[in-house]
C-alpha positions as CSV (number, residue, x, y, z in Angstrom):
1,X,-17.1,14.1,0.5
2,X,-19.7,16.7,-0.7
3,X,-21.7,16.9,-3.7
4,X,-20.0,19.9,-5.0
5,X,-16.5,18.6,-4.4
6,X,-17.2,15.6,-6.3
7,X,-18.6,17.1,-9.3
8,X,-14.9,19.7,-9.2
9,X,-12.7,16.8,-9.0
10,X,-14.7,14.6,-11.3
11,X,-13.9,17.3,-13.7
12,X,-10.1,17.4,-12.8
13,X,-9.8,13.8,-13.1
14,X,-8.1,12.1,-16.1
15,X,-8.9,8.7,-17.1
16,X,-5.1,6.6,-17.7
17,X,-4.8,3.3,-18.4
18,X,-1.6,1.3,-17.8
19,X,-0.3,-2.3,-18.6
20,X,1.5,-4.2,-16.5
21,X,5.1,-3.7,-15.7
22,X,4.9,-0.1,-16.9
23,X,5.9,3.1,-15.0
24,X,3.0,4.8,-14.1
25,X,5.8,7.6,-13.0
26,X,9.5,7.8,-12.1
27,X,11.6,8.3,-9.0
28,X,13.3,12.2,-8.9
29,X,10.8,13.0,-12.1
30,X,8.8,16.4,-11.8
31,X,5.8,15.7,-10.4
32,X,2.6,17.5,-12.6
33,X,0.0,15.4,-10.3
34,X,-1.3,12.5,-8.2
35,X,-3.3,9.2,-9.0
36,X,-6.2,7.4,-7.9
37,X,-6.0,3.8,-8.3
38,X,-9.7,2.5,-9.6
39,X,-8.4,-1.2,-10.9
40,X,-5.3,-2.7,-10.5
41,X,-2.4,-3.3,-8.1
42,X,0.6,-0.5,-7.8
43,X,3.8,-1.0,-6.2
44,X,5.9,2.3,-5.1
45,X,9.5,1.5,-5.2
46,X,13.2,2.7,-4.5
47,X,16.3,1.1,-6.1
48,X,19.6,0.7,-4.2
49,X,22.8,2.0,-6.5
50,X,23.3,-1.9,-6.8
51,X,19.8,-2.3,-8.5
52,X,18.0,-3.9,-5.4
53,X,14.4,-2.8,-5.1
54,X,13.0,-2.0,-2.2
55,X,9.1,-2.2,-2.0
56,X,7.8,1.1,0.6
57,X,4.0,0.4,-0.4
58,X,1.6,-1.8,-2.5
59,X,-1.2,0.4,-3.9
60,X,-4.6,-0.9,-3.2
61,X,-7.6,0.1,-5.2
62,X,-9.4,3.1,-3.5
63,X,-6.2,4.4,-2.7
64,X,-4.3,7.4,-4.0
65,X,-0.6,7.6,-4.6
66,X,2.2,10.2,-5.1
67,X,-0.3,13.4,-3.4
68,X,2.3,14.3,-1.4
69,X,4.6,16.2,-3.6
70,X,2.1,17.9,-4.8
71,X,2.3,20.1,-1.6
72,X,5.6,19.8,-1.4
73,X,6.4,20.9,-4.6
74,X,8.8,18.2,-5.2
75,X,10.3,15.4,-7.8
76,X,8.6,11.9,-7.1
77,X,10.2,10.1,-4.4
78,X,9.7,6.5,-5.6
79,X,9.0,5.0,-8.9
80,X,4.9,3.7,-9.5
81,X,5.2,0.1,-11.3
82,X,1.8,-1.3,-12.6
83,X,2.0,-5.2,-11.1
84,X,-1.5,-5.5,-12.9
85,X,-3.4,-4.0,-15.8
86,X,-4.8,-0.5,-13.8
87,X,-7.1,2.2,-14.6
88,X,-6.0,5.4,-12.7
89,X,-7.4,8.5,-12.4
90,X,-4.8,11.2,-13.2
91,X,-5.5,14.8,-10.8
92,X,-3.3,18.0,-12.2
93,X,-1.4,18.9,-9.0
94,X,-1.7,23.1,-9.9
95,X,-5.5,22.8,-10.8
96,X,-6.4,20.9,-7.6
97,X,-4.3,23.1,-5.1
98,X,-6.2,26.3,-6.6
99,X,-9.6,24.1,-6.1
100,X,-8.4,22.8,-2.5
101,X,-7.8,26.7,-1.3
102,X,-11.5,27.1,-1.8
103,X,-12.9,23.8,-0.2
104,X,-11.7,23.6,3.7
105,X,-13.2,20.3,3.8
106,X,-11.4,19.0,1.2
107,X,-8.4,19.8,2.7
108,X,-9.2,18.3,5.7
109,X,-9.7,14.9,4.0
110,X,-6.4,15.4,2.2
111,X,-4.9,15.8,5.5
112,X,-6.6,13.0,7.1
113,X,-5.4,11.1,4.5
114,X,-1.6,12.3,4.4
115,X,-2.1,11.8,7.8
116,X,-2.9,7.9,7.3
117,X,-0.5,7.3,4.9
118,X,2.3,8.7,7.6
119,X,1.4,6.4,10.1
120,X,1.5,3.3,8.0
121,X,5.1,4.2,6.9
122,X,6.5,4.7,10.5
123,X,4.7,1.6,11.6
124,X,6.6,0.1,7.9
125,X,9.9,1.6,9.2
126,X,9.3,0.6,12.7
127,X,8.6,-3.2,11.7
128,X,11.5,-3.7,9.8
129,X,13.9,-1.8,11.9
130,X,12.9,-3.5,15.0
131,X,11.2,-6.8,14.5
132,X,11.7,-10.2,13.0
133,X,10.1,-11.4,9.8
134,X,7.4,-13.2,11.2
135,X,6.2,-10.3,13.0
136,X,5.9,-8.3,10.5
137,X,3.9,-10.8,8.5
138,X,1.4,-11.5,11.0
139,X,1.0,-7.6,11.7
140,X,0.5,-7.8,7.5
141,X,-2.3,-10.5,7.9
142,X,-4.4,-9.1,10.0
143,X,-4.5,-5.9,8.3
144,X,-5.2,-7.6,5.3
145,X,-7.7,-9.4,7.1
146,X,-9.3,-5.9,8.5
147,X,-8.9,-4.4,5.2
148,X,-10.7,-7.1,3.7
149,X,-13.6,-8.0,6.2
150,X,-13.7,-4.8,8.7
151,X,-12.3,-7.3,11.6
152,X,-10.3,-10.3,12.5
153,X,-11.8,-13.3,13.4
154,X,-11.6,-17.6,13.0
155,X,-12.7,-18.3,10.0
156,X,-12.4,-15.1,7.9
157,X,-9.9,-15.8,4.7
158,X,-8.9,-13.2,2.1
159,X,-6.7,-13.2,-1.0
160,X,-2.9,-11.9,-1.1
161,X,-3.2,-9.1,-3.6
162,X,0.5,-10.1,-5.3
163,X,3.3,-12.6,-5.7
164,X,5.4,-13.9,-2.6
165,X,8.1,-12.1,-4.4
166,X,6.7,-8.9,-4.2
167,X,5.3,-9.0,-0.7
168,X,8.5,-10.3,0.6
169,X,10.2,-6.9,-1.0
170,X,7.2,-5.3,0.6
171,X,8.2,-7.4,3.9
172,X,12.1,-6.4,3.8
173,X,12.7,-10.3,3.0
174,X,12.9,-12.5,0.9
175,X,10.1,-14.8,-1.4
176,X,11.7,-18.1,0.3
177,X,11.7,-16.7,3.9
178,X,8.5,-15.8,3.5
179,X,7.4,-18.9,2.4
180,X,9.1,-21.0,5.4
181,X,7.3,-18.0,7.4
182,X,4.3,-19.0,5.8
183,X,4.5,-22.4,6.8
184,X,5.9,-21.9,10.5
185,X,2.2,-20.2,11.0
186,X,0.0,-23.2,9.4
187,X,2.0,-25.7,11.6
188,X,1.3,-23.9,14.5
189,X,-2.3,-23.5,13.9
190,X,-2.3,-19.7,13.0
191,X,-3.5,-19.8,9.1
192,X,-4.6,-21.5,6.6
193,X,-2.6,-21.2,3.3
194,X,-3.6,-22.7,-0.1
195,X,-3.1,-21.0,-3.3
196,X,-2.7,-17.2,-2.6
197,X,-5.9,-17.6,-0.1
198,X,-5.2,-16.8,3.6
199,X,-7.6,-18.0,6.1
200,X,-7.3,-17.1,9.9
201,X,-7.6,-19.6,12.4
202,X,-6.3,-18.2,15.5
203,X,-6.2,-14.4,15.8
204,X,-4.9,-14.0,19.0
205,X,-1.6,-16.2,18.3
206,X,-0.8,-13.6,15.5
207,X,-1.3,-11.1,17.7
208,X,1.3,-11.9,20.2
209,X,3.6,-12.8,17.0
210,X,2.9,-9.4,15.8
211,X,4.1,-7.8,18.5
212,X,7.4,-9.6,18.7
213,X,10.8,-7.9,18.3
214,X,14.4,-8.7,17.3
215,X,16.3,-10.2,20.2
């Protein structure tokens, strides 16, 4: 990003601070703006009408969250939850379009970035429509494991950023079948597991477990 586009939105920005469990925003609320996550972990849910949550994305630092109705004009489509103490930086959604209509590069990396954050949800939709749970965690680990380290390889471990319980809402499961999940891959040689930390052993075995489907 340039210089100049930095210093506008550096200006924009408000600093917000949230605890955790509290609603950063809520689902079908009028959306004034979107976030950047600077500290913190930030899960994006929808509730059934029988009060089951479903986790669509866990907010990583770096990341932004809820840009998209800001083009579209819309309420908020999910609820934000803190998980974890966060520090956010708040952008005004009418004060950043008018800046955005005068930066084409800017736009571009909002594009590329709407663009991103597309693709991971069809691949989200496509993984629990179609495969079993133990593909989609492998797929899971070694984007953590890319996220993390730029690659996947023996040896390279990385933290879960949340609670079994979480990530199996995240997963479209639940925390115990995660957990026997968990332990299926350490018995066959896959991972490593011991307290939260993940270590890969054998990349290629979660590979073809990754791209398993529901029979």
């Amino acid at each position: 990003m340039a210089e100049p586009d930095l210093e506008v939105l550096a200006e924009l920005a408000v600093s917000r601070q949230f605890s955790r469990q509290a609603a950063i925003f809520w689902e079908r609320k009028e959306a004034q703006g979107f976030y950047l996550l600077v500290t913190g972990l930030v899960k994006l849910v929808k509730s059934s009408p029988d009060g089951k949550e479903y986790i669509i994305r866990l907010v990583q630092p770096g990341e932004t969250f809820g840009e998209a109705v800001v083009f579209a004009e819309s309420p908020y489509p999910a609820t934000a939850i803190a998980l974890e103490d966060c520090q956010t930086l708040f952008f005004p959604g009418k004060a950043f379009l008018q800046y955005l209509a005068a930066s084409p590069a800017l736009a571009r990396n909002m594009l590329a970035t709407l663009s991103r954050l597309l693709y991971h949800l069809t691949k989200q939709l496509e993984d629990v429509s179609l495969k079993e749970v133990s593909a989609r965690l492998a797929r899971y680990l070694l984007e953590r494991c890319t996220e993390t380290h730029g690659r996947v390889a023996p040896g390279l471990a990385f933290e879960l950023p949340t609670t079994k319980t979480h990530l199996a809402a995240y997963l479209g499961t639940i925390s115990e079948t995660l957990s026997r999940t968990l332990a299926r891959f350490k018995s066959l040689g896959a991972i490593e597991v011991e307290k939260g930390k993940i270590t890969i052993n054998d990349p290629q075995l979660l590979q073809n477990m990754a791209q398993g489907s529901k029979s």
